[in-house]
Structures are given as structure tokens and as C-alpha cells.
Legacy VTK file of the C-alpha trace (Angstrom):
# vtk DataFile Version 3.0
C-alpha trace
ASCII
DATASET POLYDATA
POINTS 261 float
0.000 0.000 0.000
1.241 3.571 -1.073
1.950 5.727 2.094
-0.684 9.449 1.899
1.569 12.609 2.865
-0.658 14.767 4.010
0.797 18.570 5.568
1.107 19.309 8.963
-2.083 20.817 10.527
-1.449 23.992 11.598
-3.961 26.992 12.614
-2.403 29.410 9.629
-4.159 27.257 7.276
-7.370 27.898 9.001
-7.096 31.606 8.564
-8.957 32.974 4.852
-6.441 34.085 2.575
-6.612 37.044 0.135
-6.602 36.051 -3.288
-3.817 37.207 -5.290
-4.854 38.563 -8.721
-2.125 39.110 -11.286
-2.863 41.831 -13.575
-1.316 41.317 -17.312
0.179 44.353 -18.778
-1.460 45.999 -21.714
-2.411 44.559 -25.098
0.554 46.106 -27.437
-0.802 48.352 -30.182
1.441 49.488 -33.084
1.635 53.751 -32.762
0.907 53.299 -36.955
-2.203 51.170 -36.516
-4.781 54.327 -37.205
-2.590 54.999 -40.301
-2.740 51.059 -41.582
-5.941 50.918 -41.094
-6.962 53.811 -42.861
-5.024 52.903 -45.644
-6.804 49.825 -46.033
-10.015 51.459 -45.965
-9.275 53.668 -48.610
-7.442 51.202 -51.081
-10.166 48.338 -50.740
-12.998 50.182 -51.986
-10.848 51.683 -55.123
-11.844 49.896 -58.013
-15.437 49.513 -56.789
-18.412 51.331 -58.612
-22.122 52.029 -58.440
-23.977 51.642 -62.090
-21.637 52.965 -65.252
-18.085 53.390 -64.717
-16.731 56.974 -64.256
-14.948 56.593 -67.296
-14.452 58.784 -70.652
-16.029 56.850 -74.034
-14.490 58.073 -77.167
-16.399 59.945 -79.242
-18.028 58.850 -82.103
-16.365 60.651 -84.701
-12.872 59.624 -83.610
-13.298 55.535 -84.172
-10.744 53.598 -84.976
-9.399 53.719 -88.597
-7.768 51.134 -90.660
-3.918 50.983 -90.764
-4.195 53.964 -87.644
-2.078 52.566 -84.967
0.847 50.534 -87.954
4.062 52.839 -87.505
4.747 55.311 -90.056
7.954 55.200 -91.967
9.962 58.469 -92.328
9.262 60.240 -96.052
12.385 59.293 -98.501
14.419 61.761 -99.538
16.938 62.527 -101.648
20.702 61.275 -100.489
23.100 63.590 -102.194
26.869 62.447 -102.937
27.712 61.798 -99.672
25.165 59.329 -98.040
23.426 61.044 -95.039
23.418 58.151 -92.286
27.092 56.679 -93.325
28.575 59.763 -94.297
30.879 57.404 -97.307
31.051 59.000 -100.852
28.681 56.922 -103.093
29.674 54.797 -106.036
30.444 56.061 -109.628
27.025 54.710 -111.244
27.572 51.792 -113.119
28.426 52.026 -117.209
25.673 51.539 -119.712
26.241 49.759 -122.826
25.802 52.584 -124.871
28.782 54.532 -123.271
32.299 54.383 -125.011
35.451 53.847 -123.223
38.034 56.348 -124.057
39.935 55.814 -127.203
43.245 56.768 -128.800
45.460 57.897 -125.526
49.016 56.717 -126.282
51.849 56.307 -124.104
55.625 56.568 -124.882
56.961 54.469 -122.266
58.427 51.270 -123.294
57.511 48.369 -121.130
59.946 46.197 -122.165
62.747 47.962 -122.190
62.500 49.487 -118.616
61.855 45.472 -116.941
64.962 44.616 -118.533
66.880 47.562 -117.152
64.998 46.758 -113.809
65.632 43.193 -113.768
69.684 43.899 -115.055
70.262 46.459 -112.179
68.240 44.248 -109.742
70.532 42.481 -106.914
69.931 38.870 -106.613
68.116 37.611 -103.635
70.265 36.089 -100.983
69.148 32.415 -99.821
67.701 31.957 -96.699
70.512 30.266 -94.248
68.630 27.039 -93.669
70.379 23.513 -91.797
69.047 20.165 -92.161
68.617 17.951 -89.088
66.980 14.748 -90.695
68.325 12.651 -93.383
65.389 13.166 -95.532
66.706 16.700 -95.941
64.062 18.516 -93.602
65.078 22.497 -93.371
64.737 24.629 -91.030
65.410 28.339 -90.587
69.245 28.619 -89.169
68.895 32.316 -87.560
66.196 31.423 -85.194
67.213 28.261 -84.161
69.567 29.175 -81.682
72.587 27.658 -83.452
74.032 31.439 -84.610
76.505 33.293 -82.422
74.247 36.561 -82.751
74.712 37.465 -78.771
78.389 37.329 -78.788
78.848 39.195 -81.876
77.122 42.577 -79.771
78.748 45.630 -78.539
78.165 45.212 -74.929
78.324 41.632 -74.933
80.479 40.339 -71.564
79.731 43.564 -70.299
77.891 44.152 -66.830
74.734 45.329 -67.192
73.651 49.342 -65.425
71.014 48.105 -63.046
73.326 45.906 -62.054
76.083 48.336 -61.825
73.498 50.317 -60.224
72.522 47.874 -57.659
76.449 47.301 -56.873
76.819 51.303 -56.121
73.853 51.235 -53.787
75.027 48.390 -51.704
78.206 49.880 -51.878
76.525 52.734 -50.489
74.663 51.287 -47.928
77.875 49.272 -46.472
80.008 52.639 -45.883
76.703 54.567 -44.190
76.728 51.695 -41.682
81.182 51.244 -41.250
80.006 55.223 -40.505
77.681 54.670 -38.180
79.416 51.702 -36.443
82.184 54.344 -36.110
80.922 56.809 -34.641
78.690 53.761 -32.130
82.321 52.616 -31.336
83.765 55.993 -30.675
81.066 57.251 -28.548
81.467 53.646 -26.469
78.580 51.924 -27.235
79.710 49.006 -29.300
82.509 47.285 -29.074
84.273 45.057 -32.013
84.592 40.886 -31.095
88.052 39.983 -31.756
89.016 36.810 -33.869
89.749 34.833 -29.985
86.815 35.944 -28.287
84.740 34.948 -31.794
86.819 31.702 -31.625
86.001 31.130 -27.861
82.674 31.541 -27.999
81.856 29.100 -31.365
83.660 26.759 -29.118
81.649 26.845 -26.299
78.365 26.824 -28.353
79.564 23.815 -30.189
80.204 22.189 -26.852
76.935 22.964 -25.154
75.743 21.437 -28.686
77.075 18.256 -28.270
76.317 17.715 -24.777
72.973 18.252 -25.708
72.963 16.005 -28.486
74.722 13.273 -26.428
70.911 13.759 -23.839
68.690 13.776 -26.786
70.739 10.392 -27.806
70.206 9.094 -24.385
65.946 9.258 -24.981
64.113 6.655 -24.671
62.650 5.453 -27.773
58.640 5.930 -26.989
58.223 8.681 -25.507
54.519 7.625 -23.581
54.801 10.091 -20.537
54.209 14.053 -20.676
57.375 14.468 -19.444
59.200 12.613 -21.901
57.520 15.062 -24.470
58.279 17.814 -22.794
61.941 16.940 -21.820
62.551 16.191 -25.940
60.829 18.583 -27.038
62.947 21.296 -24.648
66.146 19.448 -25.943
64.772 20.336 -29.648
64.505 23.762 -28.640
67.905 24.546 -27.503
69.835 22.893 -29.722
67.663 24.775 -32.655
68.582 27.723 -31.118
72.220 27.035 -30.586
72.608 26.058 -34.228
71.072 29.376 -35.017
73.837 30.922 -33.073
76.728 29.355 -34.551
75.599 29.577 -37.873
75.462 33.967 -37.694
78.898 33.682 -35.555
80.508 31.695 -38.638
78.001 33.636 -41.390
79.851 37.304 -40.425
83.327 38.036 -40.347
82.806 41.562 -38.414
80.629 41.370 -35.215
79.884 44.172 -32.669
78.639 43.383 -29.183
76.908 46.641 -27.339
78.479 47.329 -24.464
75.460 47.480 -22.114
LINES 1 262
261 0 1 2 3 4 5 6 7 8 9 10 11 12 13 14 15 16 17 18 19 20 21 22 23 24 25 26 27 28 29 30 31 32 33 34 35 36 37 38 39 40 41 42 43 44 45 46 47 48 49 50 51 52 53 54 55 56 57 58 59 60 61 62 63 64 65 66 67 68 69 70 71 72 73 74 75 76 77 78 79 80 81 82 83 84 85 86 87 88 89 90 91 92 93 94 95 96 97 98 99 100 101 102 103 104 105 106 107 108 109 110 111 112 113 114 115 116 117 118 119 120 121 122 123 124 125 126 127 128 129 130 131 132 133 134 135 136 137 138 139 140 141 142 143 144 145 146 147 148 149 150 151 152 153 154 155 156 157 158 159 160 161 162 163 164 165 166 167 168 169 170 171 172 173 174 175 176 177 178 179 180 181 182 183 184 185 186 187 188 189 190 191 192 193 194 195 196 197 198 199 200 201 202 203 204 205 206 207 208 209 210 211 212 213 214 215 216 217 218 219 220 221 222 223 224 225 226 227 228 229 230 231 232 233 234 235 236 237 238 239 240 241 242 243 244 245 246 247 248 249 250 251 252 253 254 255 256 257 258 259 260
């Protein structure tokens, strides 16, 4: 059997309690809602009509003729010489049959004799270089093939170029604005030039804290199943990365400056 809760009895509950009314807020209404439905109002009832519609019937006299509403050409006129829409010179009309050609006109140059002079003081046409790389004889044109010495024949052939001699005088340039300023750096204390035994000494000693840190990352386990295994090889990548940066700019630059501070 299913156990009945039932409150404690208490005189509170005797006592008649007010009733609570909740009052809702008020209904929304748009601020435009007088305007909508005006509008409404006024465009329903816009087509409608009482008896004949309010509208003007064409008279009588003005009915609809034949051919009235096909679009009229422009009237042709007359095109003089030059054509109006073109603006080109027409064409001589053609000939009729009845009209003569012109007759008679004579000419005192000899034909013959000037294309022999012509051809006599003509120069004979060079052949076209060819080569032949088949054995059926297959030509080919010889000056753009590649196979002429036309580049080494030219005036400024072996000869450095000017934007490259321009790009030499601006590096040159740039290298004596900065042996300047390293100058006056050095003068004024603020730099100070690594000799070839301190540059020695220190590639050693990078090279050395290389290779004991190569001889640890040799030492590594082969799975590396534990976060700190990671993060012990992955530290060991780091430094030797770096170090390797190091000696490689120590050995990349002949000249190196160390600030004093």
C-alpha cells in the first residue's frame, strides 16, 4: 500500500487568505495602426463602382481607322553624294552599254625595255641560311634556331649590365653609411668590435653545449609515452635549434659588434 503525505495541521491554514490577482500588462498596439488601417479602408474600396463606370467613351467621330495605330515610316528623300546616315562618298554609277570607253590615248613608255633595265640592275636575292637535321633533308630556318653566335657578336656583350652596376653602387653605399655609423657607435662607447679569440672562444663553447645536448637527446628513450618525456625532448629540440642558429650567424659574419650594455 502507497503511504498518503498529508501537511502538517497547523492553525495558519485555518485563517482565509486574500486572493492574489495578477494583472497582465497591456495589449501592445502598433503607434501606426490608425494609419494602416486607414489605408486599407481607402485602397479596398478603389476599383469599386455604383452603375456605369466613371470613365471617358471616345467619341463617335474619332473611331478607330484602318492601318491607324501601324508605324509610319519616315518620307524618302533625296541622299546627295555623300550618303546622309554613313557619311561614305557613293559609287560612280555603273556604265551603260551605250557609253564608249576612251579611245586613242598613247603612251611613250616602253615596257619592255625598262623590266629589262629593272631586272639587269636588280641584286639577286640572298638564300635563306637554312640547316638540315633529318636525313630526308628537312630544313629549317638557321637564324632562329639558336645555333648562330648573334649574342656574342654585340657591342656590350660580356659587359655588366647598369642596373646591375646600379645595384652594386647602392650596396656599396649602404655598407660605408653603416662602417660610418658603427664608427661613430664605437667611438662614442657603445659598441665594441669581437676579436678573432673571443669569436673563436665563444663558437667553441656553443659547439660544446651542442654536443652535450645532443649526447641527452641520444640518451631518450625510444617511446616517448609520458608528458614528461615530451616535454623533456621537445625542450632538448629547442635549444639545440637555437644554438645552431647561433653558430651559424657567428661563422656567417666576419665583423661582429657586441653593445656594451
Amino acid at each position: 500500500m502507497s503511504e498518503v503525505l498529508y501537511p502538517p495541521e497547523s492553525v495558519y491554514n485555518l485563517m482565509p487568505k486574500e486572493e492574489v490577482r495578477t494583472e497582465k500588462p497591456p495589449r501592445y498596439m502598433s503607434k501606426f495602426r490608425p494609419t494602416a488601417v486607414h489605408e486599407n479602408k481607402s485602397n479596398k474600396d478603389a476599383m469599386r463602382t455604383m452603375g456605369p463606370a466613371n470613365a471617358k467613351v471616345p467619341s463617335p467621330e474619332k473611331y478607330l481607322r484602318k492601318h491607324s495605330k501601324e508605324p509610319k515610316l519616315p518620307e524618302k528623300k533625296q541622299c546627295s553624294k555623300i550618303c546622309q546616315n554613313t557619311g561614305v562618298p557613293r559609287k560612280p554609277a555603273v556604265p551603260t552599254r551605250t557609253d564608249n570607253p576612251l579611245m586613242g590615248i598613247h603612251i611613250k613608255k616602253d615596257f619592255v625595255k625598262t623590266n629589262v633595265l629593272e631586272n639587269v640592275t636588280a641584286l639577286p636575292k640572298r638564300p635563306q641560311p637554312a640547316f638540315a637535321d633529318t636525313s630526308r633533308g628537312y630544313k629549317q630556318c638557321l637564324e632562329s634556331s639558336g645555333l648562330v653566335p648573334k649574342y656574342m657578336k654585340k657591342k656590350d656583350y660580356g659587359e655588366v649590365p647598369e642596373y646591375l652596376q646600379q645595384r652594386n653602387e647602392e650596396a656599396r653605399r649602404a655598407q660605408e653609411q653603416y662602417e660610418d655609423y658603427v664608427k661613430d657607435q664605437m667611438m662614442q662607447g657603445a659598441m665594441k668590435l669581437l676579436s678573432e679569440e673571443e669569436k673563436q672562444t665563444i663558437l667553441t663553447g656553443l659547439k660544446k653545449n651542442w654536443e652535450e645536448l645532443h649526447h641527452q637527446y641520444q640518451g631518450l628513450s625510444v617511446v616517448t609515452d609520458t608528458i614528461s618525456k615530451k616535454s623533456h625532448k621537445e625542450r632538448l629540440d629547442l635549444a639545440m635549434k637555437q644554438l645552431e642558429s647561433d653558430i651559424g650567424v657567428i661563422e656567417r659574419f666576419k665583423t661582429i659588434y657586441v653593445a656594451n650594455h
